[in-house]
C-alpha positions, 0 to 999 in steps of 0.5 A, spaced: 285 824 310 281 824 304 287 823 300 289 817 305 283 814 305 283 813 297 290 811 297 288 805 302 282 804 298 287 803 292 291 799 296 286 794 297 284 793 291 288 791 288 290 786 293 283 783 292 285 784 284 291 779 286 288 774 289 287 766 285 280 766 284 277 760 286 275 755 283 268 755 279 264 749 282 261 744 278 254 745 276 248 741 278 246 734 275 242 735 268 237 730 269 234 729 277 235 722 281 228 720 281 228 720 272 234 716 273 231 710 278 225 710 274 228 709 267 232 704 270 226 700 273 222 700 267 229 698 263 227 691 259 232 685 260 238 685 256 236 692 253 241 699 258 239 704 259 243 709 256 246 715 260 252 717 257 255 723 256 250 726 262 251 729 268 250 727 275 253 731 278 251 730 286 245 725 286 244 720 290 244 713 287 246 709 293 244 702 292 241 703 285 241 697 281 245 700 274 242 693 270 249 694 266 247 702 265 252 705 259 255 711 262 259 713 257 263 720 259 258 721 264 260 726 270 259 722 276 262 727 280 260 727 288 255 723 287 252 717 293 253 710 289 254 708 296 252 700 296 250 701 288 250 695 283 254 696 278 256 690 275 257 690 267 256 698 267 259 701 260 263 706 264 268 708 259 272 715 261 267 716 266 268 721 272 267 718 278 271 724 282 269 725 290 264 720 289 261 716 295 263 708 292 262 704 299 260 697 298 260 699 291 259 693 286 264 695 280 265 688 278 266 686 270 264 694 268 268 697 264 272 703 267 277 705 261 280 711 261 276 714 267 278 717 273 277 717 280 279 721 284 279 722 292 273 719 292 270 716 299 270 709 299 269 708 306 263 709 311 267 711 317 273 714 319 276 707 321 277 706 314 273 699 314 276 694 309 269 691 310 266 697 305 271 697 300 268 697 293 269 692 289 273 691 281 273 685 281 274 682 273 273 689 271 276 693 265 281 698 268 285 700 262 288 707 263 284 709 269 287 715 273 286 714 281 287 718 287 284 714 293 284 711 299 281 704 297 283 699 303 281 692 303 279 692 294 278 687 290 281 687 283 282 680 282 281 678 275 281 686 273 285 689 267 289 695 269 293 695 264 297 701 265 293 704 271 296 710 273 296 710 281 301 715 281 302 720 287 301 727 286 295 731 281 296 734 275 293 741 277 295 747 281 296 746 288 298 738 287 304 738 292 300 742 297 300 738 304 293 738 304 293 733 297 295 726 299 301 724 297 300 717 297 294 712 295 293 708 300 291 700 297 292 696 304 289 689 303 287 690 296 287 683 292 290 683 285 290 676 285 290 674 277 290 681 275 294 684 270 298 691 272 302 691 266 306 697 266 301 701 273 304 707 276 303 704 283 309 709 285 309 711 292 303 706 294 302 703 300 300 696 299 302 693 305 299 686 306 295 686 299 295 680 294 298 679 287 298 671 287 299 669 279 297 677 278 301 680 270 306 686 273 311 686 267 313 693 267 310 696 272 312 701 276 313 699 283 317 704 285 318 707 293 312 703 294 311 700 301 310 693 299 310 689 307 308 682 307 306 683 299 304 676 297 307 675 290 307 667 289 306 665 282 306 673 279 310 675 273 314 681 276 319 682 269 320 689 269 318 691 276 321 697 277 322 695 285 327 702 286 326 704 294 321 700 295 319 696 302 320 688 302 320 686 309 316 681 309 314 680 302 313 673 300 317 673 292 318 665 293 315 662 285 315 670 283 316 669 275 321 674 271 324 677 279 331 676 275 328 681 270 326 685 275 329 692 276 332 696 281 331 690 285 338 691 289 336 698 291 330 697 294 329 697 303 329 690 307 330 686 301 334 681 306 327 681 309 324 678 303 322 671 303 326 668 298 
């Protein structure tokens, strides 16, 4: 019986032994939401306060008026920017990950090589376009995004190869509890430029790319129902699988440079 019992034992740790160990949650913020709003109220006009490279990490920020902040490298992850003003924020290579962005003012900030990954742009589960954050004249160069941003304004931003492709680089990314598709339903790209974007697989359905750049982009798979692209510069679109009920690709410029588009669904749908 003793013998039994030391072998279960045995058994059983070594199976725990097996197990992935799970990952190790990011630590807590290195400078407390109250230090953050009163550095900000006492700032001088014309002169940012400077929070780059700190971590913020779960604060609550919501309707915080950043006054063109630099955040630089900053961790954002989790935090509440839920109706934030951040307009003109230097937030180059930032970390916005499982943020709340509700009716956040992103516009003319600059993003560059950020990442925003799942985060919550909505303030219920009725996904409301009416929250949606706002990114219009934004910089968004090299932006990583994972999210379901309903009804944003990009007009006028720069998403020079913005990667809003599918699936995360990181363990588990095929797993069914990982989105498989980021959604940007209504979203106006409107004067934007897209200039080689990953949107694959993106449903985009309703959203407007009126005189928007997309040379070279990757709209491939993407659902592209009653898209408006009059006047946008679609040389190099790759179009392969994509949706085109209903897109509207009268005064599209560069359509015969287009790529794939004899591949994609419902092109005999298209307004044309």
């Amino acid at each position: 019986m003793i013998l039994r019992f030391a072998a279960m034992l045995a058994v059983s740790a070594s199976c725990l032994a097996a197990l992935p160990a799970r990952a190790t949650p990011p630590a807590a913020a290195d400078i407390s939401a109250r230090e953050v709003t009163k550095a900000l109220f006492l700032a001088e006009p014309g002169q940012p306060v400077d929070f780059s490279g700190r971590a913020l990490r779960y604060l609550d920020l919501s309707a915080v008026d950043f006054k063109g902040a630099r955040l630089t490298a900053a961790d954002l992850y989790g935090v509440d920017l839920t109706g934030a003003m951040l307009r003109g924020a230097d937030l180059r290579g930032v970390r916005l990950d499982r943020a709340n962005i509700a009716k956040a003012d992103f516009s003319g900030a600059d993003l560059t090589g950020a990442t925003l990954l799942r985060p919550n742009a909505f303030l219920t589960a009725e996904f409301d376009v009416r929250d949606a954050p706002r990114f219009g004249g934004a910089k968004l160069a090299g932006i990583r995004v994972k999210a379901r941003l309903d009804g944003a304004d990009f007009r006028g931003a720069d998403m020079t190869g913005a990667d809003f492709s599918p699936l995360e680089k990181r363990p588990g990314e095929r797993d069914a509890a990982t989105n498989s598709r980021n959604h940007l339903i209504a979203c106006d790209f409107s004067g934007a430029i897209l200039r080689n974007a990953d949107l694959t697989l993106s449903i985009l359905t309703h959203a407007r790319f009126l005189g928007a750049d997309l040379e070279g982009a990757n709209l491939s798979r993407t659902d592209l129902t009653n898209v408006d692209f009059t006047g946008a510069n679609l040389a190099g679109v790759d179009f392969t699988g994509a949706d085109l009920d209903g897109a509207r690709l009268a005064g599209a410029l560069g359509i015969d440079r287009a790529i794939g588009l004899e591949l994609a669904v419902n092109l005999d749908k298209a307004r044309r």
